[in-house]
C-alpha beads as a LAMMPS data file, in Angstrom:
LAMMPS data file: protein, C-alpha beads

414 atoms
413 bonds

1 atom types
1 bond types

-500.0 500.0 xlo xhi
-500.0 500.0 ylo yhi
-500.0 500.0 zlo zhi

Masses

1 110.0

Atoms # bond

1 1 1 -13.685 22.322 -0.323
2 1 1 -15.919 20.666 2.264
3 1 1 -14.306 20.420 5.476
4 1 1 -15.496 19.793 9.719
5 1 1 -14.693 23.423 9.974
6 1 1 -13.112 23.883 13.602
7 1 1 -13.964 27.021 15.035
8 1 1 -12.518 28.871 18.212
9 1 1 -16.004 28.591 19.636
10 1 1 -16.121 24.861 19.168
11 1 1 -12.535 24.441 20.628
12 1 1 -13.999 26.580 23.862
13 1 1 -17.295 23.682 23.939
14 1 1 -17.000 22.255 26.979
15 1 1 -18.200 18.870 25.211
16 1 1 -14.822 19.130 23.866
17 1 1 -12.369 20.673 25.213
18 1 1 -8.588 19.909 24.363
19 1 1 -6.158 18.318 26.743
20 1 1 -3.141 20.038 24.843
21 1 1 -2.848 22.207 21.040
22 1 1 0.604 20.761 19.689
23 1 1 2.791 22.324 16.799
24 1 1 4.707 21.107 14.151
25 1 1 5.863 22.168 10.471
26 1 1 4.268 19.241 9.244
27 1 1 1.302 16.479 10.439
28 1 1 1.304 12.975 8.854
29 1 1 -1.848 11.099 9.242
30 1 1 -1.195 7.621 8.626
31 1 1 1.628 5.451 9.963
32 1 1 2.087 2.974 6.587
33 1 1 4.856 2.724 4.182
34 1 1 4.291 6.372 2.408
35 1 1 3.786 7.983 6.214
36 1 1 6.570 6.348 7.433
37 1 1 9.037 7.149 4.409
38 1 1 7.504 10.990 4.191
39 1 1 8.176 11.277 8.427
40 1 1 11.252 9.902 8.093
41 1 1 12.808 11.984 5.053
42 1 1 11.563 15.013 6.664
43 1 1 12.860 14.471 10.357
44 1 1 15.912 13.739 9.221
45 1 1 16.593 17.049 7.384
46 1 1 15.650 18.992 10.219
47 1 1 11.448 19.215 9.640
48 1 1 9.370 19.169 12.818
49 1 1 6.745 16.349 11.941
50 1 1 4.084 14.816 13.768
51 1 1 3.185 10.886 12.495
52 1 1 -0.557 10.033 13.660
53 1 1 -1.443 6.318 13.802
54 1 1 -4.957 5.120 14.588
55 1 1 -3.966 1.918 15.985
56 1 1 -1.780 0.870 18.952
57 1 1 0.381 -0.907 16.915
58 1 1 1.082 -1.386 13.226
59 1 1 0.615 -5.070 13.315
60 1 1 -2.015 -5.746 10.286
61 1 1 -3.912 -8.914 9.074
62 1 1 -2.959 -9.401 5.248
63 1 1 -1.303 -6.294 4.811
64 1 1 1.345 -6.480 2.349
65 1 1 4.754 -7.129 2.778
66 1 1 6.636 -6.838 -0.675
67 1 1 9.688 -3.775 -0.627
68 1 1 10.652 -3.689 -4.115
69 1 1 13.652 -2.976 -5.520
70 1 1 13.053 0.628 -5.667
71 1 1 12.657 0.641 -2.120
72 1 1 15.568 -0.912 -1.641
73 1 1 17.599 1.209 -3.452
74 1 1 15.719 4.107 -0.964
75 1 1 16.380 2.401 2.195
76 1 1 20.308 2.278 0.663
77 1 1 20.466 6.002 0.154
78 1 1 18.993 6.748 3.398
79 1 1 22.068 4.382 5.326
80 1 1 19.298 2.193 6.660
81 1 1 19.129 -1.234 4.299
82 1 1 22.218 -3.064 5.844
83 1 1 20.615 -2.867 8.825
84 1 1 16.811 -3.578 7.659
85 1 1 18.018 -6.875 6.024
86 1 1 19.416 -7.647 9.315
87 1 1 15.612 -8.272 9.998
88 1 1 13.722 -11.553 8.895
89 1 1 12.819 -11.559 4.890
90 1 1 12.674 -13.937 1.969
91 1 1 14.053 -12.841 -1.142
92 1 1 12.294 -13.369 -4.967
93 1 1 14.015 -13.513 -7.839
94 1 1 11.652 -14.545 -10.388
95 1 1 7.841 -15.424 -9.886
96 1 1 6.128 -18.229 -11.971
97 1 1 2.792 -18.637 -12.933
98 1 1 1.365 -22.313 -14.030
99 1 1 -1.581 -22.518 -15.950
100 1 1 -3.288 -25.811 -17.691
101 1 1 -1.712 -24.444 -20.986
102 1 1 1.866 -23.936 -20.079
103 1 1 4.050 -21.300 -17.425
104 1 1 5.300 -18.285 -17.942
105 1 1 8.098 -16.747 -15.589
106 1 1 8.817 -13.187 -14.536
107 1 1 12.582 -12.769 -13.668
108 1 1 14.413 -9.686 -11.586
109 1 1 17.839 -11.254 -11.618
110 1 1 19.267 -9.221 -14.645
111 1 1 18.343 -5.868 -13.502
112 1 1 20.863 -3.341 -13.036
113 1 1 20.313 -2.776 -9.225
114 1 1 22.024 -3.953 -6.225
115 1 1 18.582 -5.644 -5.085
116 1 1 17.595 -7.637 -7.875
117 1 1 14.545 -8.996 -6.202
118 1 1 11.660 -8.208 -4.054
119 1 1 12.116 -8.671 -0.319
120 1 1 9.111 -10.214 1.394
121 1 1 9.371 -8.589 5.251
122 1 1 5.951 -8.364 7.483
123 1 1 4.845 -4.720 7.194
124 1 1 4.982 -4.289 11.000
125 1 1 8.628 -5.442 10.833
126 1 1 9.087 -2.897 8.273
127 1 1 7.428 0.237 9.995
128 1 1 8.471 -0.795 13.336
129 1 1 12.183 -0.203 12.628
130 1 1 11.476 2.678 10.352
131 1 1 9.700 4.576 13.013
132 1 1 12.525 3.506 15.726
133 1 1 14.888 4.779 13.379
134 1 1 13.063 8.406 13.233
135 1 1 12.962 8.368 16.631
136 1 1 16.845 9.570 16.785
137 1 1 16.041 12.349 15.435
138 1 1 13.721 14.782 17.592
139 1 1 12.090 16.403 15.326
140 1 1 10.405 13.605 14.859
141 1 1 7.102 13.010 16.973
142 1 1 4.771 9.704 16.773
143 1 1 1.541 9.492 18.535
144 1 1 -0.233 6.353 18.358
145 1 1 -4.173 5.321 18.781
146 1 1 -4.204 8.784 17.652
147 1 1 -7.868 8.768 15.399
148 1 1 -8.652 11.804 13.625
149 1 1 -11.815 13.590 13.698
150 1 1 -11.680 16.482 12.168
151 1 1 -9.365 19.054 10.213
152 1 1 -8.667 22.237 11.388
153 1 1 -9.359 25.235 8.520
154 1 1 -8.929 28.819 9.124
155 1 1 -9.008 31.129 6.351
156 1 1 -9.619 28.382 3.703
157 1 1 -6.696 26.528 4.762
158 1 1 -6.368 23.454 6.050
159 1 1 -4.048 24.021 9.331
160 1 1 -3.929 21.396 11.685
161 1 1 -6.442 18.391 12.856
162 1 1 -8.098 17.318 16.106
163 1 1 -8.031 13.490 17.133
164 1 1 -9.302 11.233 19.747
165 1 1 -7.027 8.637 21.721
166 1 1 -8.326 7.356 24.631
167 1 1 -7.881 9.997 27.295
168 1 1 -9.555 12.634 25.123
169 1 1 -9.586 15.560 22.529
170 1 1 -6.199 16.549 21.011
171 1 1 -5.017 19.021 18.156
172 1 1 -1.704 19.651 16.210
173 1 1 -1.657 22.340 14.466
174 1 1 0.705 22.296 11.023
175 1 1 2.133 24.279 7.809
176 1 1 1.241 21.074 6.056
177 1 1 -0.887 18.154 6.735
178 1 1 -0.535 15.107 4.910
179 1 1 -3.291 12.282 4.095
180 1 1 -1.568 9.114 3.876
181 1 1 -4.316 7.080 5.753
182 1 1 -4.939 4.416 3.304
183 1 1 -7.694 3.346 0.463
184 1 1 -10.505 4.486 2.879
185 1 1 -8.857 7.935 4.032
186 1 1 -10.616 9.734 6.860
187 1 1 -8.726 13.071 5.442
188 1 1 -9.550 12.392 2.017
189 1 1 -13.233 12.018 3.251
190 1 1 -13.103 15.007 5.359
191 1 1 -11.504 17.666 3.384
192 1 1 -14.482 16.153 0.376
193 1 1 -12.201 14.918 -2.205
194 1 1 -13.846 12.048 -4.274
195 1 1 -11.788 9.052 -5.999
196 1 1 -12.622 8.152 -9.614
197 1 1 -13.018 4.284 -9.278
198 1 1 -12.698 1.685 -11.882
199 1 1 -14.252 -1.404 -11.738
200 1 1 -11.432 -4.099 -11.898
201 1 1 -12.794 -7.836 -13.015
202 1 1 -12.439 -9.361 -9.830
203 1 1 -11.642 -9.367 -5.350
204 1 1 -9.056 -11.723 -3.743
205 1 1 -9.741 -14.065 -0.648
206 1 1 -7.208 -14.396 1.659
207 1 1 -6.393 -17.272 3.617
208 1 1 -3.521 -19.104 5.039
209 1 1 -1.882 -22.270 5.327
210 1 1 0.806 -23.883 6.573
211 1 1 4.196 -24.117 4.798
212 1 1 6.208 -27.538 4.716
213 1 1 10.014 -27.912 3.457
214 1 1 8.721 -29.603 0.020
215 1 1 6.358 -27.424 -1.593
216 1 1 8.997 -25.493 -2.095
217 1 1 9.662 -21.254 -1.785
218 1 1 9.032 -17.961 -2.844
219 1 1 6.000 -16.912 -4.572
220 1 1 3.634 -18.917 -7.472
221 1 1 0.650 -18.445 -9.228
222 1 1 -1.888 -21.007 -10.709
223 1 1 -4.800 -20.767 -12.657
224 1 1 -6.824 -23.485 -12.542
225 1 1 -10.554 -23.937 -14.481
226 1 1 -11.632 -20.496 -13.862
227 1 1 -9.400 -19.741 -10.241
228 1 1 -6.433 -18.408 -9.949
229 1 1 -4.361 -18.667 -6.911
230 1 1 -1.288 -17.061 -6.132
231 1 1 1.287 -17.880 -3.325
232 1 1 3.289 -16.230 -0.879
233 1 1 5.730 -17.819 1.340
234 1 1 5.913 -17.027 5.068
235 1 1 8.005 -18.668 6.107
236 1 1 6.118 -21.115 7.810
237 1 1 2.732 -20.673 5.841
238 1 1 1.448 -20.016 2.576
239 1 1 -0.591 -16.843 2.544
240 1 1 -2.729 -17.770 -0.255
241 1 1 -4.666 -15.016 -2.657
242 1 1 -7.907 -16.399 -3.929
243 1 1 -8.977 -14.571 -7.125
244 1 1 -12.095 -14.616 -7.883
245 1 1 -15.140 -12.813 -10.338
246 1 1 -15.891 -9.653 -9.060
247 1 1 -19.150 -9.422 -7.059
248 1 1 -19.399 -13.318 -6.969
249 1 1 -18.309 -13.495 -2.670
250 1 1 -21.539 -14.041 -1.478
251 1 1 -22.272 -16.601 -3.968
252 1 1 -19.428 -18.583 -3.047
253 1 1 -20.158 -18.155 0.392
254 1 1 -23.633 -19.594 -0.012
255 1 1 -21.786 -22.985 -2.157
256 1 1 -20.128 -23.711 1.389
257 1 1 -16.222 -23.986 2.746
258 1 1 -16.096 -27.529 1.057
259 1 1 -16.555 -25.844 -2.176
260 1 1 -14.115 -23.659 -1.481
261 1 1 -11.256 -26.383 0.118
262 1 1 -12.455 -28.584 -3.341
263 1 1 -11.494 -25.493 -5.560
264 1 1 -8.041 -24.932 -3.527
265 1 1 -7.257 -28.430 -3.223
266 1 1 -8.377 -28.725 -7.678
267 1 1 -5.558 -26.226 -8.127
268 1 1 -2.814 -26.931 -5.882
269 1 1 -3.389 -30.602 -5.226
270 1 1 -0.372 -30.889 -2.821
271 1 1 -2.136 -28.702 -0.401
272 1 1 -5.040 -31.289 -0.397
273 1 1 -3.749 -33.059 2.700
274 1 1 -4.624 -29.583 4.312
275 1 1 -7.906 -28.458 3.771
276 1 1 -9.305 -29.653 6.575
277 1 1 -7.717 -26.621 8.359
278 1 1 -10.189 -24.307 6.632
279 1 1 -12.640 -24.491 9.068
280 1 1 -14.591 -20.887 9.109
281 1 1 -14.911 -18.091 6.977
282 1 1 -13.163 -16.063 9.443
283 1 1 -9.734 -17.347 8.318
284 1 1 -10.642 -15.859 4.544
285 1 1 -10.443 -11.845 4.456
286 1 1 -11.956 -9.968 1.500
287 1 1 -10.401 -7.618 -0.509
288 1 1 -12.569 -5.893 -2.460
289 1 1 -10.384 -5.323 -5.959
290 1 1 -10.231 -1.571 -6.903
291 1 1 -8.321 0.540 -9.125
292 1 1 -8.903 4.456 -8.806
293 1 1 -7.607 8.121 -8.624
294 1 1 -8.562 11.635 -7.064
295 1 1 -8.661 14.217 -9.939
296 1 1 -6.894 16.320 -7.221
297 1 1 -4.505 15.520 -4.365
298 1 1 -4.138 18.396 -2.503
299 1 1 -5.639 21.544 -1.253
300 1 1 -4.058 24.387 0.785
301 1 1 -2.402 23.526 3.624
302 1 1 -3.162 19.808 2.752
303 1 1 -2.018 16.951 0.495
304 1 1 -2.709 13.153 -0.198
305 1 1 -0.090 10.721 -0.905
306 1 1 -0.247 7.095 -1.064
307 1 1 -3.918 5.235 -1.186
308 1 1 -5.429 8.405 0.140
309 1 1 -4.520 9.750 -3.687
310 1 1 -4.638 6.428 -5.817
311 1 1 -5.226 2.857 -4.890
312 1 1 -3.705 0.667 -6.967
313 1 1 -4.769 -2.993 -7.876
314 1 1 -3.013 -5.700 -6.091
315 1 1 -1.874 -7.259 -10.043
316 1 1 1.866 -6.915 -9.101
317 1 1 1.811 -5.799 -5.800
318 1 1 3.130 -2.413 -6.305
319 1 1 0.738 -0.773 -4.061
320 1 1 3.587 0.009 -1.289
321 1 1 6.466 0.816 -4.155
322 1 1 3.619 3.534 -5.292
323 1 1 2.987 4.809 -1.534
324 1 1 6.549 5.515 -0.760
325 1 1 7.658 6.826 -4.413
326 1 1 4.656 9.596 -3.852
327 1 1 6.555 10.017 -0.144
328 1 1 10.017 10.200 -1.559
329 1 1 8.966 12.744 -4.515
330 1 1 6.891 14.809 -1.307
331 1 1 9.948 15.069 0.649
332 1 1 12.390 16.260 -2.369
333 1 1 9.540 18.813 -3.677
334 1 1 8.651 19.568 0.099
335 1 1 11.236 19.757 2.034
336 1 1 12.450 23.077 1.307
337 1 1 9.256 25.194 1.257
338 1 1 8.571 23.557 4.528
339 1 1 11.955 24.796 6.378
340 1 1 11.529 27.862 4.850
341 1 1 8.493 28.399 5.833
342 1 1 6.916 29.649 2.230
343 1 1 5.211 26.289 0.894
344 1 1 2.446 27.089 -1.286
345 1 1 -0.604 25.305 -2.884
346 1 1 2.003 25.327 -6.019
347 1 1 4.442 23.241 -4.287
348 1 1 1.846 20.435 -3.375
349 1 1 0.670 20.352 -7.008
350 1 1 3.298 20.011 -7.804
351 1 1 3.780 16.511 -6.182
352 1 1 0.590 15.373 -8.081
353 1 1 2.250 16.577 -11.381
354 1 1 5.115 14.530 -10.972
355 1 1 3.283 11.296 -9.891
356 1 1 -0.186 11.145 -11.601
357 1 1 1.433 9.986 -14.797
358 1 1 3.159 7.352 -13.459
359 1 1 0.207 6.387 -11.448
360 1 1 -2.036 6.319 -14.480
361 1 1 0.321 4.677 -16.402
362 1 1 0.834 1.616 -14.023
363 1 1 -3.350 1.568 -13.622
364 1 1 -3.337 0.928 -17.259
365 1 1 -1.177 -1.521 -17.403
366 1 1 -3.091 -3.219 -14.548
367 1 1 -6.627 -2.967 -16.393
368 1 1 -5.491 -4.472 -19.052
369 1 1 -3.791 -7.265 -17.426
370 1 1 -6.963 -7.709 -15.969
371 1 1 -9.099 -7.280 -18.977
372 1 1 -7.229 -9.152 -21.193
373 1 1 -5.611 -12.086 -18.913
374 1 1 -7.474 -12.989 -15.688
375 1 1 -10.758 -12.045 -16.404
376 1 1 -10.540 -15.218 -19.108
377 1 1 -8.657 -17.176 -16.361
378 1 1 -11.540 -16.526 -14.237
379 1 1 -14.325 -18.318 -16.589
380 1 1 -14.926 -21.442 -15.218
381 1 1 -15.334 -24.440 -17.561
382 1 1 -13.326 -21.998 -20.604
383 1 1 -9.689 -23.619 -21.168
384 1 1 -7.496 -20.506 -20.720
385 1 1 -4.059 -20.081 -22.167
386 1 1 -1.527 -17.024 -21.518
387 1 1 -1.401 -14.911 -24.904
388 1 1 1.331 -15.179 -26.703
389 1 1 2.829 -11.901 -26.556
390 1 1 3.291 -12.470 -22.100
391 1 1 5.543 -15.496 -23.232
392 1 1 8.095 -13.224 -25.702
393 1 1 11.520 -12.537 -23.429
394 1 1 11.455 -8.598 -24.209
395 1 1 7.900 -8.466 -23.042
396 1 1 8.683 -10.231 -19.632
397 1 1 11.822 -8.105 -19.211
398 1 1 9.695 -4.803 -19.501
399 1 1 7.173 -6.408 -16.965
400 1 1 10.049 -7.170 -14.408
401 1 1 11.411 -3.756 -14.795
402 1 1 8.321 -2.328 -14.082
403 1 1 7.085 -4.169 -11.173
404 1 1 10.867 -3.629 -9.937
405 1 1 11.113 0.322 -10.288
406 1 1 7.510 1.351 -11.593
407 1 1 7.491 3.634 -14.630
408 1 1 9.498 6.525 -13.320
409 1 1 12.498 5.878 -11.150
410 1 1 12.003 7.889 -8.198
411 1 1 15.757 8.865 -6.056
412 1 1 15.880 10.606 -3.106
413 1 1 16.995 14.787 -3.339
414 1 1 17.224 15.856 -0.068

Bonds

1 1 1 2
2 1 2 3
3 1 3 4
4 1 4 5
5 1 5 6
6 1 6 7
7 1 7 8
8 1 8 9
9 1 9 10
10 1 10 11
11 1 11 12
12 1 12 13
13 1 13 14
14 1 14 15
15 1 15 16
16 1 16 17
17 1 17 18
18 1 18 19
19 1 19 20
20 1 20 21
21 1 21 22
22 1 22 23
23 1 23 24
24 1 24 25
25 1 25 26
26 1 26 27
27 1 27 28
28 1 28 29
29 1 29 30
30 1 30 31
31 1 31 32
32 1 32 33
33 1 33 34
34 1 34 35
35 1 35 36
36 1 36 37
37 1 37 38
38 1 38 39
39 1 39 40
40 1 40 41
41 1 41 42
42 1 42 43
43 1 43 44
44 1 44 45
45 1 45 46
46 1 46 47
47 1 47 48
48 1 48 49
49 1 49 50
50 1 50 51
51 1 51 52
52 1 52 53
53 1 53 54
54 1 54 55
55 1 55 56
56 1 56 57
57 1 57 58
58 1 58 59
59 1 59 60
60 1 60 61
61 1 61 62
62 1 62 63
63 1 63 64
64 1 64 65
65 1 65 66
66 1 66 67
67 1 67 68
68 1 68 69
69 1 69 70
70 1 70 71
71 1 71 72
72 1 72 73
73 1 73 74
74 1 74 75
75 1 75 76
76 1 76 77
77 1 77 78
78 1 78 79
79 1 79 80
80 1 80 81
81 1 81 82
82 1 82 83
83 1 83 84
84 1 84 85
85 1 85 86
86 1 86 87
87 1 87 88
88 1 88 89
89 1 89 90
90 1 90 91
91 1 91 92
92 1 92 93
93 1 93 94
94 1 94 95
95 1 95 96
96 1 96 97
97 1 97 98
98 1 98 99
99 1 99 100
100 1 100 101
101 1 101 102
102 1 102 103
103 1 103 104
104 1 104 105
105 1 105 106
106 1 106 107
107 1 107 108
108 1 108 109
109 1 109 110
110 1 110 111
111 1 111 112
112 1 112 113
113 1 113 114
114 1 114 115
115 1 115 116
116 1 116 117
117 1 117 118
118 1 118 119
119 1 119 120
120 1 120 121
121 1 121 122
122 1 122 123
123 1 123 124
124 1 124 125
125 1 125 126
126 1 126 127
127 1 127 128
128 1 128 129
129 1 129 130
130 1 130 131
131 1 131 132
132 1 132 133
133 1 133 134
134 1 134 135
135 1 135 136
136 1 136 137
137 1 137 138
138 1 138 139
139 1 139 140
140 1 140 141
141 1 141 142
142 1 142 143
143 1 143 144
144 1 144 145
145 1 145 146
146 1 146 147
147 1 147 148
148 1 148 149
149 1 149 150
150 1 150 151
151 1 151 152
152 1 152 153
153 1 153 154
154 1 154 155
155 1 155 156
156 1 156 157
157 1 157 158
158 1 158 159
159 1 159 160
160 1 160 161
161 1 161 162
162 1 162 163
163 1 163 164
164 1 164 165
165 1 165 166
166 1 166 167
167 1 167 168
168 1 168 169
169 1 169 170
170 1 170 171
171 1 171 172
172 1 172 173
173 1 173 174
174 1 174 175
175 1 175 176
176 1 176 177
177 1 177 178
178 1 178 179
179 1 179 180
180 1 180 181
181 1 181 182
182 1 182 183
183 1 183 184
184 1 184 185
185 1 185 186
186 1 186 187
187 1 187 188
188 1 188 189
189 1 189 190
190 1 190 191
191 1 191 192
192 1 192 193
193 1 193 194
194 1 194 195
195 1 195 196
196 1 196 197
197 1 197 198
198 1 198 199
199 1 199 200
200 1 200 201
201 1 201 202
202 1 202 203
203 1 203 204
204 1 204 205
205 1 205 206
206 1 206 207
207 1 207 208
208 1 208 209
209 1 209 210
210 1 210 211
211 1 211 212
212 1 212 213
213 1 213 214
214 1 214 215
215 1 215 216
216 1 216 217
217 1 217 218
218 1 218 219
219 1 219 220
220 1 220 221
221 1 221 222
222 1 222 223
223 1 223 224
224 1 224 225
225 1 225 226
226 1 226 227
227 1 227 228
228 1 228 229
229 1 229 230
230 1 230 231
231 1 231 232
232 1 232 233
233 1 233 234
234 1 234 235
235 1 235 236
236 1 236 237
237 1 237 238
238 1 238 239
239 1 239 240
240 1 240 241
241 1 241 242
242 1 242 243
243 1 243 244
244 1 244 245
245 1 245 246
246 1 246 247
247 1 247 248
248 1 248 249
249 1 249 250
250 1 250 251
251 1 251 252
252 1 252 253
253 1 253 254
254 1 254 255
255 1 255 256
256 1 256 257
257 1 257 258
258 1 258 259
259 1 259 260
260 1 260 261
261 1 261 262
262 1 262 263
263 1 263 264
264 1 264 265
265 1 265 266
266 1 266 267
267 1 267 268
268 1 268 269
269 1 269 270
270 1 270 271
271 1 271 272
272 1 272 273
273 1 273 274
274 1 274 275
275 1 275 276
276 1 276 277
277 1 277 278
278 1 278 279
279 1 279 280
280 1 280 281
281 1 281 282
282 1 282 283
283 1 283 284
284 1 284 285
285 1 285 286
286 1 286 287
287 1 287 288
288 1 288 289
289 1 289 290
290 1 290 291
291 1 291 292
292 1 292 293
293 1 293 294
294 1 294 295
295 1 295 296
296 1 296 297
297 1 297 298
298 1 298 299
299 1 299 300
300 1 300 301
301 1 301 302
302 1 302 303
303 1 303 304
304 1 304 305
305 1 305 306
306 1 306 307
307 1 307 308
308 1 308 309
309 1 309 310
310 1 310 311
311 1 311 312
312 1 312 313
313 1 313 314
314 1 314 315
315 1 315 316
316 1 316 317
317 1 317 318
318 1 318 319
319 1 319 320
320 1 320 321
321 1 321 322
322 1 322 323
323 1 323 324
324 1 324 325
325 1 325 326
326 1 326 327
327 1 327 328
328 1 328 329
329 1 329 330
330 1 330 331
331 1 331 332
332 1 332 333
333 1 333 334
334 1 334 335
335 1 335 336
336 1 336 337
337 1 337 338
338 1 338 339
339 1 339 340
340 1 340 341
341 1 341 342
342 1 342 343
343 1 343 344
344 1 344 345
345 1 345 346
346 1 346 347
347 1 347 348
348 1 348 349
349 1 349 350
350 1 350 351
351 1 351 352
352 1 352 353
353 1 353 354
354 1 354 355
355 1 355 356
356 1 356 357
357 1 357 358
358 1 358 359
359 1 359 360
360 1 360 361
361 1 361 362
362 1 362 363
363 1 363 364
364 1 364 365
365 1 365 366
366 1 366 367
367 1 367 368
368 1 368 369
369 1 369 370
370 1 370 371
371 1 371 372
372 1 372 373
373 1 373 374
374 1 374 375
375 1 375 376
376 1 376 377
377 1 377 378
378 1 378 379
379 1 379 380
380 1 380 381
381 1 381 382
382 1 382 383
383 1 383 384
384 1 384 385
385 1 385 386
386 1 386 387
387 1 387 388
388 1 388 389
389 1 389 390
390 1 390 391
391 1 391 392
392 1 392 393
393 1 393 394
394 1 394 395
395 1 395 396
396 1 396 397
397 1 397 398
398 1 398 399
399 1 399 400
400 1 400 401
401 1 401 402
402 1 402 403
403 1 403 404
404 1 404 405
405 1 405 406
406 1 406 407
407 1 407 408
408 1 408 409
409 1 409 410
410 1 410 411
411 1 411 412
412 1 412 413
413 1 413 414
């Protein structure tokens, strides 16, 4: 275990000496969807926990925005989804995706939930009101531009960390601190746990553009002589992902923007009247595609949840439904060692035993989605057609089930 080892000498330093040393049962680093949950669940049965956000704000460019039915079903045992639907969302039933040989469509309406579909709400919407809603409990404790430094070991435990906001050095000190700070976790980095990456077939390019009353709602897909594009409606724009062959970015970039706005306008031809509105490469973002896993989640005193643990591919979009099943299964395993005070390095594996199968199982599924479907949909020149076996209705119905729930159902315990 590899740690910035925080020693009392170091805490004396005068080049960094602490403004306060708070306590709490348990220290969250990372304010998205798993943090959030995992804060949440705890405060309200009575666990002292800390939530750390770097930012000022949780307001994110192209973060996503899709609460699955599982969620939904979460938000509903928690007392909180009457009121979260109260907020601004779109609702999907089904999603299509066109292609030159035929469509195929993915349908949620015949589940066996009370939220057959996925709600499309802007993640700061979402963590916003979560976080408001923690905040009646006061246990609960968030701290914002609150970047961590360092981890606090003693003993060869992991027992706190020390962060940086603007006015200075800070610590809080925990039973149990929690990594759930994203693909490119600072904890996961600091304690020196490594993820085992894949290397998916392709990255996305986001862009956006606006929405008007005939194109129509809810989300699409297209692939279109070697692109695919699929669709999400905003409301008043189209936040567009741009698929395309992994590594191939800076060769696009050198073809130009009109090669791109050709390409878009190729594939969805009723957004040709708007290309002009792709004007610099600083309205596309890059994501660069990855699918990957730490062999271990967790050491004493510490534990990884979310995209600190696993990040998932974006085929789906159940990156978030992941995040906050791992918070969920955290809080029922957690919950009780923590207000006990005995949690051992047996309890947090224990989290990892219950969600590394599912994880793996979903990654699968996404590689070979990948491998067998859009890396042919991204050869340019190649007619592409959907295999046969996406177009049979029991297939599709397993597909919506498991973009809906994932491959464990995971309810709420505590």
């Amino acid at each position: 275990m590899t740690t910035n080892k925080v020693t009392d000498e170091q805490e004396a330093a005068p080049v960094k000496v602490l403004e306060d040393v708070q306590h709490t049962t348990c220290c969250i680093v990372g304010g998205g969807p798993a943090g959030a949950v995992l804060a949440y669940i705890l405060a309200r049965n009575g666990v002292d926990v800390t939530l750390l956000e770097k930012h000022g704000d949780f307001d994110r460019d192209f973060r996503g925005d899709t609460l699955h039915p599982a969620i939904m079903e979460l938000m509903d045992q928690l007392g909180l989804a009457d009121r979260l639907l109260h907020l601004y969302h779109t609702r999907l039933g089904s999603f299509n995706l066109n292609t030159d040989g035929g469509a195929v469509s993915i349908d949620l309406s015949h589940l066996l939930t009370k939220y057959p579909y996925i709600t499309f709400m802007p993640q700061v919407e979402f963590l916003t009101f979560l976080t408001d809603e923690a905040k009646r409990y006061p246990c609960f404790h968030l701290i914002m531009d609150a970047d961590v430094k360092e981890l606090i070991e003693e003993n060869g435990k992991i027992v706190g960390v020390r962060y940086q906001p603007p006015d200075g050095w800070h610590a809080v000190r925990a039973a149990l601190t929690v990594g759930a700070d994203g693909r490119f976790s600072k904890v996961r980095h600091l304690i020196g746990i490594e993820l085992v990456k894949s290397a998916p077939p392709m990255d996305v390019l986001w862009f956006r553009l606006p929405r008007k009353p005939e194109d129509g709602e809810g989300v699409a897909g297209t692939i279109h002589d070697g692109a695919m594009f699929v669709m999400l409606d905003r409301d008043t724009e189209w936040q567009i992902a741009y698929a395309i062959p992994k590594g191939k970015y800076k060769q696009i970039q050198a073809a130009g923007l009109p090669a791109v706005r050709q390409k878009v306008a190729e594939a969805l031809p009723y957004m040709a009247d708007r290309m002009e509105l792709i004007k610099d490469w600083k309205q596309l973002s890059l994501l660069a595609v990855e699918s990957s896993m730490c062999r271990r989640w967790y050491a004493p005193g510490l534990l990884l949840i979310g995209d600190a643990a696993h990040v998932m591919s974006p085929v789906a979009g159940v990156g978030i439904n992941y995040a906050v099943q791992d918070a969920v299964a955290a809080a029922n395993l957690l919950t009780a060692p923590l207000q006990q005070g005995n949690l051992t390095v047996a309890d947090l594996a224990a989290v990892q035993q219950q969600r590394e199968w599912p994880v793996k199982v979903m990654q699968a599924a996404q590689g070979a989605v990948q491998e067998r479907i859009l890396k042919g949909a991204l050869q340019a020149g190649k007619p592409f057609k959907l295999p046969l076996i996406i177009r049979l209705p029991f297939v599709r119905n397993i597909a919506a089930r498991l973009i809906a729930f994932g491959v464990r159902r995971v309810r709420l315990k505590v």
